[in-house]
C-alpha positions as CSV (number, residue, x, y, z in Angstrom):
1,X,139.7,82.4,95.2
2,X,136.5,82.4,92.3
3,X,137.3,80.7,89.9
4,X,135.5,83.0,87.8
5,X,136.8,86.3,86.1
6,X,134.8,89.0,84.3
7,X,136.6,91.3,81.3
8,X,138.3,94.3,82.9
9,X,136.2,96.8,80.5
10,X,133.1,96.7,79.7
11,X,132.5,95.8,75.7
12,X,136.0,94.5,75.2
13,X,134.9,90.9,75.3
14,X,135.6,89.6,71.8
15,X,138.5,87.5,72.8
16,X,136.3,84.9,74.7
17,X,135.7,81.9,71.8
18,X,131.6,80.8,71.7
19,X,132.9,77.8,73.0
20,X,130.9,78.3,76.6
21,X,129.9,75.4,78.8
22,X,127.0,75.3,81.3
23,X,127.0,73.7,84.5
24,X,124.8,74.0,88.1
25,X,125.6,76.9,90.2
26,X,126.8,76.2,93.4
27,X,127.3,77.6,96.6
28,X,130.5,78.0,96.4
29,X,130.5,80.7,93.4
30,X,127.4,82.4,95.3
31,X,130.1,86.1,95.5
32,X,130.7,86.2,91.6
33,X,127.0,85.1,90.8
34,X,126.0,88.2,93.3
35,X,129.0,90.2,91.1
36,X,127.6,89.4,87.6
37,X,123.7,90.2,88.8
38,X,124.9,93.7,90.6
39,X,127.7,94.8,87.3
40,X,124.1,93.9,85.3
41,X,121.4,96.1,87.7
42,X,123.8,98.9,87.6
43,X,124.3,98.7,83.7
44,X,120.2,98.6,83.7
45,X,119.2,101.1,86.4
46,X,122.1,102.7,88.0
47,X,121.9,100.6,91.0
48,X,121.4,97.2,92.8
49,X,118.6,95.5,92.7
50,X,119.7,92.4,94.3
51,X,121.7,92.1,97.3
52,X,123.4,88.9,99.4
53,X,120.4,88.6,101.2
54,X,117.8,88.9,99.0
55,X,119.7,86.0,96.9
56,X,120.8,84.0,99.6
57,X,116.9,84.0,100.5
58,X,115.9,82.9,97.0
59,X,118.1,80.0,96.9
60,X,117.2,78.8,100.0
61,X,113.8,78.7,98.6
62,X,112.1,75.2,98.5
63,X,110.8,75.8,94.7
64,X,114.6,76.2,93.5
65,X,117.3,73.2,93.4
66,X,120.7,75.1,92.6
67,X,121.5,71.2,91.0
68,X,118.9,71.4,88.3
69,X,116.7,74.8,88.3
70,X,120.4,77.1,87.5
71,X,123.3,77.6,85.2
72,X,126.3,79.1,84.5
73,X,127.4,79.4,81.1
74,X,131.5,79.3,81.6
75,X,134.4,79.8,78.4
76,X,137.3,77.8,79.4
77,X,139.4,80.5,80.4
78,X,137.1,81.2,83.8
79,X,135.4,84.1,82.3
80,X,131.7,83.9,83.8
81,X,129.6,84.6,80.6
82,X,126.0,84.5,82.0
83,X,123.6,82.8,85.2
84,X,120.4,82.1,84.6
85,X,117.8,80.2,87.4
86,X,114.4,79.0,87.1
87,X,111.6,79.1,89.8
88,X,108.0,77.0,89.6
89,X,105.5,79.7,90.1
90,X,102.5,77.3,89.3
91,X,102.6,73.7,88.0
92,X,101.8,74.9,84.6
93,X,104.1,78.4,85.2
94,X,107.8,79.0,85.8
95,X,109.8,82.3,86.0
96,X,113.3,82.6,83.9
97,X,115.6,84.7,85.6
98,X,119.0,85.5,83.6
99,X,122.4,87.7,83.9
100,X,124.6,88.1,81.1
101,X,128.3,89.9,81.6
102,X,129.5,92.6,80.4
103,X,127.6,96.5,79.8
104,X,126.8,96.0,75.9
105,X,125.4,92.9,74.6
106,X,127.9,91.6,71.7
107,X,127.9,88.5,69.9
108,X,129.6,86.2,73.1
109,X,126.9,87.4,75.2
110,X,124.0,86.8,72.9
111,X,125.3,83.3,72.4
112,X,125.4,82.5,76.3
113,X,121.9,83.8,76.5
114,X,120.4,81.4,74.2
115,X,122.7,78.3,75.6
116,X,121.2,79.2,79.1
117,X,117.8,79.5,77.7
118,X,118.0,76.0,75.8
119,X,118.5,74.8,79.0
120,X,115.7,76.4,81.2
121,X,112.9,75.1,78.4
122,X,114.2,71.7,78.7
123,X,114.1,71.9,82.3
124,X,111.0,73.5,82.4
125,X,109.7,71.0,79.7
126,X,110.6,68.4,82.3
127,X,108.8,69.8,84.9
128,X,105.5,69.6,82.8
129,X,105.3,73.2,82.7
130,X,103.8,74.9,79.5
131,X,104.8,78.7,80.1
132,X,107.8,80.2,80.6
133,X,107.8,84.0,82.0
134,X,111.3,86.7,82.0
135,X,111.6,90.1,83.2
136,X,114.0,91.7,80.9
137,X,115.4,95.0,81.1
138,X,114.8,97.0,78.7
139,X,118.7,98.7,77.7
140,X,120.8,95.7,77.1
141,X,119.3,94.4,74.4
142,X,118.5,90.8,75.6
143,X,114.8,90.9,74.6
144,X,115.6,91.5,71.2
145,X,118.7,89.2,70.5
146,X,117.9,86.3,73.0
147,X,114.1,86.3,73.8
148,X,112.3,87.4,70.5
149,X,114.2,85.1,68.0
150,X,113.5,82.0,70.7
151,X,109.5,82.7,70.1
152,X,108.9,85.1,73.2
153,X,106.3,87.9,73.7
154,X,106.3,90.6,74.6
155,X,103.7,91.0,77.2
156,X,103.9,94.0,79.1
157,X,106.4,96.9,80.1
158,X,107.0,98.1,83.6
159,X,109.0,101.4,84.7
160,X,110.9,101.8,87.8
161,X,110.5,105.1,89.0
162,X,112.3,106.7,91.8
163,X,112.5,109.9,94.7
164,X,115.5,111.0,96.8
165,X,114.6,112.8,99.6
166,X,116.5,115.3,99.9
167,X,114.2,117.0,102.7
168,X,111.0,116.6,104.6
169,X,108.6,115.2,101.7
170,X,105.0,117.0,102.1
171,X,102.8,116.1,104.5
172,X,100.1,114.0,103.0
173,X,96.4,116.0,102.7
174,X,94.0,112.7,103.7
175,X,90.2,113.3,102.4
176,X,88.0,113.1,105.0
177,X,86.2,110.4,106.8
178,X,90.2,108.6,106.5
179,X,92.3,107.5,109.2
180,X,95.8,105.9,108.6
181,X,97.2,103.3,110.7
182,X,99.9,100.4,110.7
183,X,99.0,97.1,109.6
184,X,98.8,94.6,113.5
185,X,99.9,90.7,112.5
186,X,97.4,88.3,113.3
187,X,94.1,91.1,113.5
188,X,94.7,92.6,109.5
189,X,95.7,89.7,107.2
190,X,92.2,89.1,105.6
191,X,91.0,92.7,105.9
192,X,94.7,94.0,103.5
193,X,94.5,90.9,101.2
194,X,90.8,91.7,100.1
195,X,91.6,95.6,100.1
196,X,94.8,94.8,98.2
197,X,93.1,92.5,95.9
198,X,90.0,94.5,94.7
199,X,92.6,97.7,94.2
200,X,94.7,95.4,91.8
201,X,91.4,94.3,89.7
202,X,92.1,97.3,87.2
203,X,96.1,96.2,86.7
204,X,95.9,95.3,83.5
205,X,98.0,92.2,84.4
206,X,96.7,91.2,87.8
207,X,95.8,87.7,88.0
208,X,92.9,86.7,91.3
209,X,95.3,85.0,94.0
210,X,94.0,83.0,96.8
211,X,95.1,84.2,100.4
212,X,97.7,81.7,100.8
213,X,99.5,82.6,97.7
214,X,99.3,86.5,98.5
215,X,101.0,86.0,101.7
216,X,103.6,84.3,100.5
217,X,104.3,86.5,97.4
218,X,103.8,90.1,100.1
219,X,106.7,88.3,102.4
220,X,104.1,87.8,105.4
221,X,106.3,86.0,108.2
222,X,109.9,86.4,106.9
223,X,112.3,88.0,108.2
224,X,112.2,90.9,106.4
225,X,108.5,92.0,106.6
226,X,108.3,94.9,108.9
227,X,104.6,95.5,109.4
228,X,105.2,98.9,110.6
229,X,105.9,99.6,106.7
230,X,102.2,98.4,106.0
231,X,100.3,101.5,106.0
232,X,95.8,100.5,106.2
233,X,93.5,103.8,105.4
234,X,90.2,103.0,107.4
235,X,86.6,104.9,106.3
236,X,85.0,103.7,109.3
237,X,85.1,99.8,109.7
238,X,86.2,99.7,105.8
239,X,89.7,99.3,104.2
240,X,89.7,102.0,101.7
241,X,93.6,101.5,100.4
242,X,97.1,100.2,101.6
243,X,100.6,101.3,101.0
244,X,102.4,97.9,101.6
245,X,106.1,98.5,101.6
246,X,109.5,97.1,102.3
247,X,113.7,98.3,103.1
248,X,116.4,96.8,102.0
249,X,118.8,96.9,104.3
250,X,121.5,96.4,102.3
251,X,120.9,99.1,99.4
252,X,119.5,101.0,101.8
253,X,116.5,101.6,99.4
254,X,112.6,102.1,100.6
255,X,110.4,100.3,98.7
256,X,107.0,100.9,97.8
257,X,105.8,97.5,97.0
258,X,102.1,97.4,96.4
259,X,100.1,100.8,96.3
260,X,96.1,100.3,96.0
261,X,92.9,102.5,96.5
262,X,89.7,100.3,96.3
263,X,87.4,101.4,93.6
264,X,84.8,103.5,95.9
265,X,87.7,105.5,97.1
266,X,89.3,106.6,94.3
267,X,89.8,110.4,92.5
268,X,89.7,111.9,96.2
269,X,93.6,112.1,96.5
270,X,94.1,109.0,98.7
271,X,96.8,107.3,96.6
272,X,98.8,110.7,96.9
273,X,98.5,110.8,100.2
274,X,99.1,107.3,100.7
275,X,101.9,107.9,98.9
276,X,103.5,110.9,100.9
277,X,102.6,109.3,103.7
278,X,104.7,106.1,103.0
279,X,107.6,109.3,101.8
280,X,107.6,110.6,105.4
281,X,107.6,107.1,107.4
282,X,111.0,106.5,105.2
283,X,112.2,109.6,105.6
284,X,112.1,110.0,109.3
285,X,114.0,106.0,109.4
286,X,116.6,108.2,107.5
287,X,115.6,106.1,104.6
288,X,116.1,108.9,101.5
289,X,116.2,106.7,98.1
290,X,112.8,105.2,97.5
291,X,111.8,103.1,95.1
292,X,108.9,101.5,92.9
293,X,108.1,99.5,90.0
294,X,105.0,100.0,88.1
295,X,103.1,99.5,84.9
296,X,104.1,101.5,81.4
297,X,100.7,101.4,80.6
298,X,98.7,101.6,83.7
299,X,94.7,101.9,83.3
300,X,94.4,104.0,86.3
301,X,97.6,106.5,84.9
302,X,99.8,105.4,88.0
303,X,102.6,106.7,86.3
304,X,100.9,110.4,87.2
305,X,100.4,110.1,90.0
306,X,104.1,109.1,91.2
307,X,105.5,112.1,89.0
308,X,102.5,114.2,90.7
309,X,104.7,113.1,94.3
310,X,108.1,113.9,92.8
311,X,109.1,110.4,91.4
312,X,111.1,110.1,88.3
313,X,111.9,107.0,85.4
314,X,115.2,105.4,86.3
315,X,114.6,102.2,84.3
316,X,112.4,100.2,81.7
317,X,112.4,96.4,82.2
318,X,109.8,94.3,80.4
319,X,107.4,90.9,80.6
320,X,108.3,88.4,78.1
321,X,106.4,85.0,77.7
322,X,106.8,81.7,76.2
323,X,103.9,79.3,75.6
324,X,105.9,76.0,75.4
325,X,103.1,73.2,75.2
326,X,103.3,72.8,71.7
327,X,106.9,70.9,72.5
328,X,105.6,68.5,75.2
329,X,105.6,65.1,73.9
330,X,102.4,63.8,73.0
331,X,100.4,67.3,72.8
């Protein structure tokens, strides 16, 4: 049995005294861990965005130790207020990842927020790092009553947009000169990263990544990559743009993962097609929710284009940041 309970409503947590304590996570309260992250992607964007695989694979991830990189933040009577786990991204870079209980922020949860984030600086402090970066959605109010009074940024805002299909989407209208194909492991690794990578230049947030560290962040040899998602438009001998996607099997959710037309290409309708393309490989899988995240504020107007193919806002989640080197010792 968990030793963890959550309130039985929504909102009606003002019994629980401040008096939290924060421990490790540990395998043995993965369920109620998965429980608290699912009640908190529901309460954000009407579904769930994590599943038991997808978090089993993340902490059986070298980068994170469950003994020092999470925490629960526990009241004595068992009720699970919050999780929070922190991954290295780069020596100098971690990424804060945190679930609070309940569907409306109140005072309790606000408190557990900023125990568990107490403890992710020191830890990350103790790691040497000197940034720490959160996603945070945008309805619960956690940005603005944990992460702004703390010293955090706002850095950018990202939408997740969304298509059920209902029915056959459109069949995609490719400019000419284009031929679509499926990505073949161990012939198109170079070929997608440097298409991928010069059709990112214009995200306003896109940092330059070597090879290695693209492969590793696109999923290339899990488990779960299935290359026949990868869709490669050729002009001729040249990679003009990708649609790199992914299913969950679990939510049974299609996901458009990275979406990219090269510079040369562009304004001739290849992302749409690209796009309806990647619609009708899901759609014949029986795949009919598909999903996406994308920049608010997009130079190249992404936003448009998926509403252009039928896609709609679901959710608003947001980049928060944390320059913490003015609180390492000796700096």
């Amino acid at each position: 049995m968990s030793p963890f309970h959550f309130s039985h409503v929504d909102g009606e947590d003002e019994h629980h005294a401040l008096d939290l304590s924060v421990r490790a996570a540990t395998w043995q309260e993965f369920d109620p861990i998965l429980a608290l992250m699912v009640r908190q992607n529901l309460a954000e964007y009407g579904q769930p965005g994590v599943s038991a695989a997808s978090l089993r694979a993340r902490w059986q991830q070298p980068e994170l130790d469950l003994a020092h990189d999470t925490w629960l933040a526990v009241a004595p009577d068992g009720w699970l207020a919050g999780y929070a786990e922190l991954q290295r991204d780069t020596p100098a870079r971690c990424w804060l990842a945190m679930y609070l209980a309940g569907g409306v922020l109140r005072q309790q949860l606000a408190e557990a927020g900023r125990l568990l984030l107490r403890h992710a600086e020191e830890r990350a402090l103790a790691c040497a790092a000197v940034e720490i970066v959160a996603m945070i959605g945008g309805n619960l109010g956690l940005d603005q009553q944990v992460f702004e009074p703390a010293g955090y940024a706002r850095e950018l805002s990202f939408l997740q947009m969304a298509i059920d299909l209902a029915g056959p989407p459109a069949a995609p209208a490719w400019p000419d000169g284009i031929v679509v194909r499926t990505f073949v492991p161990g012939q198109d690794e170079q070929a997608t990263y440097e298409a991928d990578e010069e059709a990112s230049a214009d995200k306003g947030y896109h940092a330059p990544q070597a090879f290695n560290a693209w492969a590793k962040r696109m999923g290339l040899g899990r488990p779960v990559f299935d290359p026949s998602l990868w869709f490669l438009a050729y002009d001729g001998q040249d990679v003009a743009g990708v649609a790199l996607n992914l299913y969950d099997h679990e939510t049974g959710t299609g996901w458009v993962d990275h979406l990219g037309v090269r510079r040369r290409w562009r304004s001739r309708g290849l992302g749409l097609a690209l796009l309806w393309h990647t619609f009708g490989a899901f759609y014949r899988r029986g795949v009919e929710r598909v999903r996406l995240n994308v920049d608010a504020h997009s130079q190249t107007r992404a936003p448009r284009l998926y509403e252009r193919a039928g896609m709609h806002t679901i959710g608003l989640y947001h980049i928060y940041c944390r320059n913490l080197s003015a609180n390492i010792p000796g700096e």
